[in-house]
ZALUM-100934 format. One record per atom (N, C-alpha, C): x, y, z. Coordinates in steps of 0.02 Angstrom, whole numbers, padded with zeros to 5 digits, always signed. Atoms other than C-alpha are relative to their C-alpha. Example, Ala and Ser with C-alpha at 12.3 -4.5 7.8 and 13.67 -1.06 7.14 Angstrom:
REM ZALUM-100934
+00045-00059+00000+00615-00225+00390+00045+00060+00000-00042-00059-00003+00684-00053+00357-00039+00055+00037
//
This chain:
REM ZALUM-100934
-00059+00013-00041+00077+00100-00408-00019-00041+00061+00012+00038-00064+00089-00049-00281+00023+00032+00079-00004-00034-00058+00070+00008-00107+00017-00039+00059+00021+00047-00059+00089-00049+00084-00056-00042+00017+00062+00054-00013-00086-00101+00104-00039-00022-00085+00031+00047+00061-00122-00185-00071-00012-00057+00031-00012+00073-00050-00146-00368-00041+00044-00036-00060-00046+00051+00036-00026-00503-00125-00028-00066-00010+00005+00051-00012-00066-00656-00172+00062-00073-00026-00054+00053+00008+00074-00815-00147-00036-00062+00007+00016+00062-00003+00043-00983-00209-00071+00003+00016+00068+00001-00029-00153-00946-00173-00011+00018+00066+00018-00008-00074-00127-00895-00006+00019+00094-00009+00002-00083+00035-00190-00691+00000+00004+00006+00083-00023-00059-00040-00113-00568+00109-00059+00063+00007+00060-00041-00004-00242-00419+00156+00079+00071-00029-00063-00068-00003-00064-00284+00156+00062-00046-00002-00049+00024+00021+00108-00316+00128+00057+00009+00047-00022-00001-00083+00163-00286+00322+00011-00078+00008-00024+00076-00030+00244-00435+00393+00017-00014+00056-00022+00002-00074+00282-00485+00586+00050-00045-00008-00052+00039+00027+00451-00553+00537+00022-00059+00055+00021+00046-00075+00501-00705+00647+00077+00025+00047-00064-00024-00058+00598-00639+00814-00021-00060+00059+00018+00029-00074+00646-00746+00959-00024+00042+00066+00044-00031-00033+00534-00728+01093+00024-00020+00094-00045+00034-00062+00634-00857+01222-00082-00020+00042+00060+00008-00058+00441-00878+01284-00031-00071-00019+00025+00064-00008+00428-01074+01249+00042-00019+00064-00034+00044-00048+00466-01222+01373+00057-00001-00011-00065+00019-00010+00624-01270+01421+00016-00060-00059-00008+00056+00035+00585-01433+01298-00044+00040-00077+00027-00019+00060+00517-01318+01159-00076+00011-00012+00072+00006+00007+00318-01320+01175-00023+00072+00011+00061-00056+00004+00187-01178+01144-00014+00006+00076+00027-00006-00062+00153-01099+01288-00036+00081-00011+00021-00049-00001+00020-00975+01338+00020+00062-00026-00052-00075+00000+00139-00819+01351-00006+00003-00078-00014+00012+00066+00190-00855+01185-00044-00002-00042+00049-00013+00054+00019-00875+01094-00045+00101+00027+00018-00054-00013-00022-00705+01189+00045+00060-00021-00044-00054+00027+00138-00615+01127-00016+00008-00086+00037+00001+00068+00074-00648+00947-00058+00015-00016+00087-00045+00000-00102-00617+00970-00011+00055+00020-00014-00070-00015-00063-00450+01033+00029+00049-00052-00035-00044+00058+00052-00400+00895-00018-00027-00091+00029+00016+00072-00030-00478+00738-00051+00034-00029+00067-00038+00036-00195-00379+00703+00039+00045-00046+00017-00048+00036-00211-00279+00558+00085-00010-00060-00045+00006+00039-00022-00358+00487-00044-00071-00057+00024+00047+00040-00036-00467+00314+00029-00058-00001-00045+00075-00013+00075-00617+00367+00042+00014+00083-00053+00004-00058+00162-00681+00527+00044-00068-00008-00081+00041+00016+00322-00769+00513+00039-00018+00081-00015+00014-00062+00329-00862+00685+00094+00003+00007-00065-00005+00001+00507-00855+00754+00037-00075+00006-00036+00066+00010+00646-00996+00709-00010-00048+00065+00007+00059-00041+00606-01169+00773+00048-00068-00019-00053+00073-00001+00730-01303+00816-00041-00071-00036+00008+00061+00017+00716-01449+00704+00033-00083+00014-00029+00058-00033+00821-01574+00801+00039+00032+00071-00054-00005-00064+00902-01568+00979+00059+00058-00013-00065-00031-00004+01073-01528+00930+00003+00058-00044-00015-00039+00038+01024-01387+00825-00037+00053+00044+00023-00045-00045+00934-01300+00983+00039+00061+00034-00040-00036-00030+00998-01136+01022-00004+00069+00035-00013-00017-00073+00936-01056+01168-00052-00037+00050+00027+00047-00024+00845-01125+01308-00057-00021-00002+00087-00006+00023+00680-01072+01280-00027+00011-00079+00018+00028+00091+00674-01099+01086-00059-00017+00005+00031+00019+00037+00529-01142+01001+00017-00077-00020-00018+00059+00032+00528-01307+00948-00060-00030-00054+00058+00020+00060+00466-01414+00775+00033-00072-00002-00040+00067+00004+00563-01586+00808-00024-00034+00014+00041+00053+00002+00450-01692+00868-00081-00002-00028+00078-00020+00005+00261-01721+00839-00030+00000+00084+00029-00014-00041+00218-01704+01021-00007+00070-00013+00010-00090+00011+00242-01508+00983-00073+00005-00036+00044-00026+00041+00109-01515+00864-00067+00015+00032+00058-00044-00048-00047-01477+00998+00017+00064-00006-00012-00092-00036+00034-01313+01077+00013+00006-00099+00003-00037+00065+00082-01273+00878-00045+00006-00033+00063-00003+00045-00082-01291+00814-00062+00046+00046+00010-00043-00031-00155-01204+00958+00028+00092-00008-00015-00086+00032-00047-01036+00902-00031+00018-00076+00027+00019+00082-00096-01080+00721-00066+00038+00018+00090-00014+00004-00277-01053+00776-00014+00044+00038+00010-00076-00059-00264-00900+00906+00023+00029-00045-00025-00051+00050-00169-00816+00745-00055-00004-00048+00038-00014+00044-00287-00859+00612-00072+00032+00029+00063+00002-00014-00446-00818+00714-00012+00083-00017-00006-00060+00011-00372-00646+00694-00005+00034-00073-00017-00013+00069-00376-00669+00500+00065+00017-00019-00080-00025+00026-00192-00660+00471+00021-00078-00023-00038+00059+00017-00097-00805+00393+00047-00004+00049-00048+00008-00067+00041-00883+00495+00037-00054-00053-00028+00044+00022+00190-00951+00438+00063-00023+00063-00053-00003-00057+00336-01035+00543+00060-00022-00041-00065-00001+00040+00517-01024+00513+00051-00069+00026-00047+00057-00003+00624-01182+00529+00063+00004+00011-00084-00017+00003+00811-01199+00587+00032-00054+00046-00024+00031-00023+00964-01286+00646+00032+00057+00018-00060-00051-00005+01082-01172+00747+00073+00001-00029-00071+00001+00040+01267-01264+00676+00025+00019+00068-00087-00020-00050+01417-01192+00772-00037+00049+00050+00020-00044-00054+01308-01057+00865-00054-00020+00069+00027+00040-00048+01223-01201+00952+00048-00011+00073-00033+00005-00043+01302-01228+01134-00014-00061+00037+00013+00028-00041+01320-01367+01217-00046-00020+00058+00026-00021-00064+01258-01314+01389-00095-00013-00034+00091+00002-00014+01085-01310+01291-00016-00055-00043+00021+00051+00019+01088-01438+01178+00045-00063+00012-00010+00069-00058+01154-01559+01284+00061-00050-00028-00040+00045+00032+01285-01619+01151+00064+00029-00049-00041-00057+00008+01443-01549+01059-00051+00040-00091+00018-00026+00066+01388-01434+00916+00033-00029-00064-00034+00039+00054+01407-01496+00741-00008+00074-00056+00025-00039+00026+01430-01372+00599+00057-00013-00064-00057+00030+00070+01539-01378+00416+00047-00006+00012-00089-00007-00001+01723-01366+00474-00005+00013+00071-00014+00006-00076+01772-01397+00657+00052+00087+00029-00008-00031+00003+01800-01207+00668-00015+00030+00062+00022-00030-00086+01823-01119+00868-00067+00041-00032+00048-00051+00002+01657-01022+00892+00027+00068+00051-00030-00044-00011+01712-00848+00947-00041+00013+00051+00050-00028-00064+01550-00805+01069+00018-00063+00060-00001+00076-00068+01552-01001+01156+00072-00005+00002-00060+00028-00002+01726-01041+01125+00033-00077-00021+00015+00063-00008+01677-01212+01106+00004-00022-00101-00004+00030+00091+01740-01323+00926-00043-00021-00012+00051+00025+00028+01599-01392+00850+00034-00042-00039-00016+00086+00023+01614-01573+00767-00028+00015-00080+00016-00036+00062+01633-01565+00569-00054-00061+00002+00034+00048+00017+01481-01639+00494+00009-00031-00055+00004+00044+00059+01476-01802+00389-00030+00008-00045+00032-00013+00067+01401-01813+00216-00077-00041+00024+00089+00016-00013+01268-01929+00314-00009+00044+00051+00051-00051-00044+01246-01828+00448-00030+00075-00030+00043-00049+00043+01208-01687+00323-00080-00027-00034+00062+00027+00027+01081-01797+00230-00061+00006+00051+00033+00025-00049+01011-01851+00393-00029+00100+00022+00035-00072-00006+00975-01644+00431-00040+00031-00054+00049-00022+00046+00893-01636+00257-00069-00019+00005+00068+00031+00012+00791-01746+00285-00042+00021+00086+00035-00028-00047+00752-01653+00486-00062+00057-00021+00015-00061+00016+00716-01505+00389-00079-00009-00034+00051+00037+00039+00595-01612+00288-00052-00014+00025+00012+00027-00075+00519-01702+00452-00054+00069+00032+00014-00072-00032+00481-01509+00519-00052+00023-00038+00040-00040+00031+00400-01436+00374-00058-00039-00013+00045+00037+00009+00281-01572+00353-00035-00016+00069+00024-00039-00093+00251-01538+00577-00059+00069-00023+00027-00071+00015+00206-01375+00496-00063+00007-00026+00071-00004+00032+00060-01407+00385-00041-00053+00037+00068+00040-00041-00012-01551+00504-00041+00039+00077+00031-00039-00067-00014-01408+00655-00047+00062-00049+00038-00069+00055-00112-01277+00502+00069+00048-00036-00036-00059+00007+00037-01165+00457-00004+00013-00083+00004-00023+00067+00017-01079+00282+00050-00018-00040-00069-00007+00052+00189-01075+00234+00053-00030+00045-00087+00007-00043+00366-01128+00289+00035+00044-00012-00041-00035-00001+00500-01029+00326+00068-00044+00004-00083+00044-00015+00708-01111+00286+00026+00057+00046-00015-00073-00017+00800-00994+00402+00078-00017-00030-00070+00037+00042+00969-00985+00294+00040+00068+00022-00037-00043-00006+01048-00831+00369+00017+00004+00076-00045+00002-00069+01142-00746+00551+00016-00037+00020-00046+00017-00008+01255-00838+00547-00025-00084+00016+00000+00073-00003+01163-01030+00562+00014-00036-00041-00047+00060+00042+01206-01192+00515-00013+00018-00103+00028-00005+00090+01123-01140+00319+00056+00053-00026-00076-00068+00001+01229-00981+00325+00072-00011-00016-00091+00034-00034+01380-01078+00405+00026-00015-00089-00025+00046+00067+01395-01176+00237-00008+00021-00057-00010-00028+00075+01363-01045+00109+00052+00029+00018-00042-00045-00017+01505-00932+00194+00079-00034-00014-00049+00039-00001+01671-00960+00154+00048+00007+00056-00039-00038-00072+01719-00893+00329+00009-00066+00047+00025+00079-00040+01644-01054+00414-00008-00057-00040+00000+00023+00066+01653-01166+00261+00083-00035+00002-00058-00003+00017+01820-01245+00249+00004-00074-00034+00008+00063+00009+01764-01406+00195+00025-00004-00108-00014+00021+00074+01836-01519+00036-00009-00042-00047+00042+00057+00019+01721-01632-00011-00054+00029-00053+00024-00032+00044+01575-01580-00140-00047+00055+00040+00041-00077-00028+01490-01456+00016+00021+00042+00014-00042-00050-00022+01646-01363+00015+00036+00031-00039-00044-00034+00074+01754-01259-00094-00014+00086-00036+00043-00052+00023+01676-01145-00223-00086+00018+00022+00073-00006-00010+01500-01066-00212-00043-00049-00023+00051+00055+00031+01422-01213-00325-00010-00052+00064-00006+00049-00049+01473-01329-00187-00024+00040+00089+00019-00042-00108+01450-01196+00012-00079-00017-00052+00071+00003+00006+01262-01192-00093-00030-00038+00024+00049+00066+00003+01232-01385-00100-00052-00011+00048+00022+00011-00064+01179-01413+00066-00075+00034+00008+00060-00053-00007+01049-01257+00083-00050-00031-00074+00041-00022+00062+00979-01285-00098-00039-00095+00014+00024+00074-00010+00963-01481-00038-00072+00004+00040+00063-00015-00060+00861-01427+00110-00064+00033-00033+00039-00026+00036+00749-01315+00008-00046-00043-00042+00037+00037+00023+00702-01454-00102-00030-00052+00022+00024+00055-00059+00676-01571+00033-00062+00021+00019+00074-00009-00039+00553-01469+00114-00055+00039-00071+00066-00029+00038+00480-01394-00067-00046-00070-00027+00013+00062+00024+00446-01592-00085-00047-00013+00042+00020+00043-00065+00365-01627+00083-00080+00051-00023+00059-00018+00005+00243-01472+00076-00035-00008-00059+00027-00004+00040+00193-01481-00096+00012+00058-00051-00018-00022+00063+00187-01381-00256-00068+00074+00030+00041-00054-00032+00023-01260-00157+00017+00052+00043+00000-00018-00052+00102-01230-00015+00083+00083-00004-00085-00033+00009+00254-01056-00003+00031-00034+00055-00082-00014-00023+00412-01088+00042+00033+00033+00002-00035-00067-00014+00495-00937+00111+00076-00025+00009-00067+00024-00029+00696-00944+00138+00007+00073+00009-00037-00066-00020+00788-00805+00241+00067+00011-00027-00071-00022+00031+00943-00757+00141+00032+00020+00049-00066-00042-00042+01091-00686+00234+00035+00035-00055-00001-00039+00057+01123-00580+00082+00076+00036-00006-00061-00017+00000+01299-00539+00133+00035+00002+00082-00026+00049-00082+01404-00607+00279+00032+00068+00044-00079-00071-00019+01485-00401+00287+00062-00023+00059-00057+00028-00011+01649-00473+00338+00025-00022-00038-00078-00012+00062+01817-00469+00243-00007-00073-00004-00019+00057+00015+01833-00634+00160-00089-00046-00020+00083+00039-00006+01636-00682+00181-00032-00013-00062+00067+00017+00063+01475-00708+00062+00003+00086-00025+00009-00071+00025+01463-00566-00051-00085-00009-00018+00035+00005+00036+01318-00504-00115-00024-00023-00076+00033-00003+00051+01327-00526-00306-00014-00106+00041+00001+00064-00007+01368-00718-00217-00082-00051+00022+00061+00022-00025+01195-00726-00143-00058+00009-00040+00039+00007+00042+01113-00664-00305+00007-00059-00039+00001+00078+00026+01147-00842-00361-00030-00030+00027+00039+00040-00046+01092-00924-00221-00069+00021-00021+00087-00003+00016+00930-00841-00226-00034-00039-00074+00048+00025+00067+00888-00897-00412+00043-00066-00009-00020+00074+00009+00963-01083-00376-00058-00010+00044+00054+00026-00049+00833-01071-00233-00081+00002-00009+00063-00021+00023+00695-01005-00331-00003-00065-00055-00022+00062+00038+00759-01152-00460-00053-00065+00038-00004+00062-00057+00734-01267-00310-00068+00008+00008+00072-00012-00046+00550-01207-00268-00020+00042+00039+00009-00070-00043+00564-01056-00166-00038+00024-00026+00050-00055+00013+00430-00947-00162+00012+00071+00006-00014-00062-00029+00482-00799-00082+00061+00003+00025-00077-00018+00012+00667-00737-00045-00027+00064+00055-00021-00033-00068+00686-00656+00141+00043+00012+00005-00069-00017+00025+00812-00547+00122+00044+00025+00098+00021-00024-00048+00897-00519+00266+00103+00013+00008-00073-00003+00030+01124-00489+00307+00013-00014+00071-00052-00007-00054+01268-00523+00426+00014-00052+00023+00013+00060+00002+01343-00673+00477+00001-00007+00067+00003-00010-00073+01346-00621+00668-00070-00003+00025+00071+00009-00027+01179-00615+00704-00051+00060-00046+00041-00018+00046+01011-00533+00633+00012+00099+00008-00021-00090+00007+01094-00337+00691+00060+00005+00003-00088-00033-00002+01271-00318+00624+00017+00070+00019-00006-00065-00014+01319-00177+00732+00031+00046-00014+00006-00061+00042+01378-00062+00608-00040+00031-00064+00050-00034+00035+01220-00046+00519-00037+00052+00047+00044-00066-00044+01128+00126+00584-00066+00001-00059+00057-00018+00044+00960+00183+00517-00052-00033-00019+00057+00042+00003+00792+00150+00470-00004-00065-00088+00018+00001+00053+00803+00018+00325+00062-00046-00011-00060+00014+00024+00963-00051+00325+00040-00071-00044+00005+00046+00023+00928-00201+00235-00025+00019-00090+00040+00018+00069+00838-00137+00085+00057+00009-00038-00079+00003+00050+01019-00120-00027-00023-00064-00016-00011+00064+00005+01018-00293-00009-00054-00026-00039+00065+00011+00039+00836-00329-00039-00016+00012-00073-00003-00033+00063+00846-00228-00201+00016-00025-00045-00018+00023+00078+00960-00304-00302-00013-00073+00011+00022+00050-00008+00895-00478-00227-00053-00002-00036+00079+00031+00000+00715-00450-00285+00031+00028-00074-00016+00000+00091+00814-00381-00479+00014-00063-00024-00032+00051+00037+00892-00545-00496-00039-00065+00026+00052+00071-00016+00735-00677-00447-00083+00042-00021+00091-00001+00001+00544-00673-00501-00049-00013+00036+00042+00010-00075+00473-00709-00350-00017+00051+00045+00014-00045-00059+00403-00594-00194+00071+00004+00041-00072-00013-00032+00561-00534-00101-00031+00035+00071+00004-00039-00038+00558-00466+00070+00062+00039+00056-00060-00047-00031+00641-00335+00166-00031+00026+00055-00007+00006-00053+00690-00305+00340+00057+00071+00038-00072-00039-00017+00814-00197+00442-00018+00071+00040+00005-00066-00037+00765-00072+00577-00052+00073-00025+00049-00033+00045+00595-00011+00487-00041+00016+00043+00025-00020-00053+00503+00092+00601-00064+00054-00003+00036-00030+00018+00402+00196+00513-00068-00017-00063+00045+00002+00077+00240+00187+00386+00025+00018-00055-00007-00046+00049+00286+00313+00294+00046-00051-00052-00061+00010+00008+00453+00229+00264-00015-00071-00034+00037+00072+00021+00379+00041+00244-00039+00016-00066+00036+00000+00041+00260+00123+00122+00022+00024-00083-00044-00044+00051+00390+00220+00010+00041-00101-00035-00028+00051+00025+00487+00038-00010-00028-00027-00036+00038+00041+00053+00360-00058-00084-00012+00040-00052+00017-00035+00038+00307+00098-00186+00057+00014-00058-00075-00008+00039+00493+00116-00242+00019-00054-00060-00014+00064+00034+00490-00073-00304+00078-00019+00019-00069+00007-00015+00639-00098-00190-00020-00081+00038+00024+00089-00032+00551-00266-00114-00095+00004-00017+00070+00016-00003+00365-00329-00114-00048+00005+00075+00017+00022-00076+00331-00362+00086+00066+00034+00052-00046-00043-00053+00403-00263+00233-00014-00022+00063+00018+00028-00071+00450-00352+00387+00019+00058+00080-00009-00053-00031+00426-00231+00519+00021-00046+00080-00034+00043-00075+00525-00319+00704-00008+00067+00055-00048-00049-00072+00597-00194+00841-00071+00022+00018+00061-00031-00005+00447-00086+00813-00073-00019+00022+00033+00058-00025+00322-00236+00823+00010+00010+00081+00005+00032-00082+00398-00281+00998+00012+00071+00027-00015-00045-00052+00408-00115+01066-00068+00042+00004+00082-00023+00001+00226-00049+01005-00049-00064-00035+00009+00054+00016+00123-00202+00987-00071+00024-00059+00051-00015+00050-00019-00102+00894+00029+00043-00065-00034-00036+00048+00105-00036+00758-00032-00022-00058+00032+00018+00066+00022-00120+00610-00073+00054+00009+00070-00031-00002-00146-00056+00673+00010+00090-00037-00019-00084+00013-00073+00123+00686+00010+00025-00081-00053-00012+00071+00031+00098+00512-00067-00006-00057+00057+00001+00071-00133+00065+00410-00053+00058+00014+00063-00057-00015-00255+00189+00494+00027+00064-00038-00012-00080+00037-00145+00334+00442+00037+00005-00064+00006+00012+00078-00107+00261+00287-00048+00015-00034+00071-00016+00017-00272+00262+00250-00029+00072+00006+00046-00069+00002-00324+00442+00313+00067+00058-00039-00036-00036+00051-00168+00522+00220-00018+00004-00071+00045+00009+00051-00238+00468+00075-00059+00009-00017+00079-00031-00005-00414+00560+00106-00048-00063+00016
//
């Protein structure tokens, strides 16, 4: 029976355990997006002894920046300070991957300096602010950012890419039929909210190569009346695994990454579950996981492969350490 600390191996790239430092904003880059100290010290603190880190979402263009102190992957000046975290993470023996993104409609003005663009010129309910529908080239033109980024990614070292396609961003926006209202071929039915995301996917499974994973974060269900269902996202996933996906990050809600009527430790693996039944690939699962025990029962269950442990991470930075030692001495 597969365990927490087995190791995995994706695309040739081996995991030591099946712990993950899922990617959370940290708000600890520049004002213009660059690596900064803080920031390679908040990761080098909380990475020992996990089997992957999944840096947190990085703006791939300006107008898809969405907060001030983002991360950034849009230009190649970034690529120093990013290859500098690259190499304070691996020195630790951990892989490092970084996650890619445009914000869409939850972008604001005030920070990206320009009006938000996102599928259907739809009020945003937090900013207030309409966002500008996007064209069929200005979609292209973000496939090919996404493209641009992930190929940033392997010239600063990063193992893997991350699409971020869920809470509610622009990838999200356009599978949902909440934010979706478009009637052209990226709008309509699910074949068409997909296009867009499954475009991006192959864009960047083109750029890194056929070696390299490609992780995507699902939003696995938008929970909201009218939204993405789940069986809707067991499609997606195996159009995306179609596309080149490696791995399937399961993750829900189209409000942000804690829809606040989930309680409990776990509250993702439902989702994860019947995600990782309906694709052949590594699946991972997320959702207020706080315990070993609990992390170690999932994988054992065969309810996902990889357990991204967050909250817990940033609130005990030696939680992996802890989570394998007494893994290990429970087991004589």
């Amino acid at each position: 029976m597969v365990s927490l600390l087995d190791p995995l191996e994706i695309k040739g790239l081996h995991l030591k355990n099946r712990i993950v430092m899922p990617p959370m904003a940290s708000d600890l880059a520049s004002e213009s997006g660059e690596v900064t100290e803080a920031l390679i010290d908040h990761y080098r603190r909380r990475c020992r002894s996990v089997g992957l880190v999944i840096v947190e979402h990085s703006y791939i263009r300006l107008e898809g920046k969405y907060s001030v102190r983002q991360l950034g992957i849009y230009g190649d000046h970034l690529l120093d300070g990013l290859s500098r975290l690259v190499k304070a993470i691996h020195k630790l023996d951990v892989p490092v991957a970084i996650q890619i993104n445009h914000a869409g409609r939850r972008a604001t003005s005030k920070v990206c300096k320009t009006q938000p663009v996102a599928p259907s010129p739809i009020p945003e309910i937090e900013s207030g602010e309409t966002p500008r529908e996007l064209t069929v080239e200005d979609i292209c033109s973000i496939v090919k950012d996404f493209g641009s980024a992930s190929r940033r990614a392997l010239k600063a070292g990063f193992d893997a890419v991350e699409i971020h396609g869920a809470h509610g961003f622009l990838l999200n926006q356009f599978c949902s039929p909440i934010t979706n209202r478009r009637s052209d071929r990226y709008g309509g039915g699910l074949e068409n909210r997909m296009r867009f995301p499954l475009e991006v996917a192959a864009e960047v499974v083109g750029e890194v190569g056929e070696n390299i994973p490609v992780f995507y974060r699902l939003g696995a269900d938008d929970m909201m009346p009218g939204g993405l269902t789940l069986d809707d996202s067991r499609k997606i996933a195996k159009s995306l695994v179609d596309n080149g996906v490696s791995v399937i990050d399961v993750s829900g809600g189209l409000c942000g990454s804690r829809p606040p009527n989930l309680h409990g430790e776990g509250y993702f693996t439902r989702l994860a579950e019947s995600i990782r039944q309906a694709v052949n690939v590594p699946v991972v699962t997320t959702g207020g996981i706080r315990t070993a025990r609990f992390a170690d029962e999932v994988i054992r269950r065969g309810v996902a492969d990889l357990v991204g442990v967050g909250r817990a991470l940033l609130s005990d930075p030696d939680w992996a350490e802890k989570a394998v030692e007494s893994l290990r001495s429970s087991r004589g």
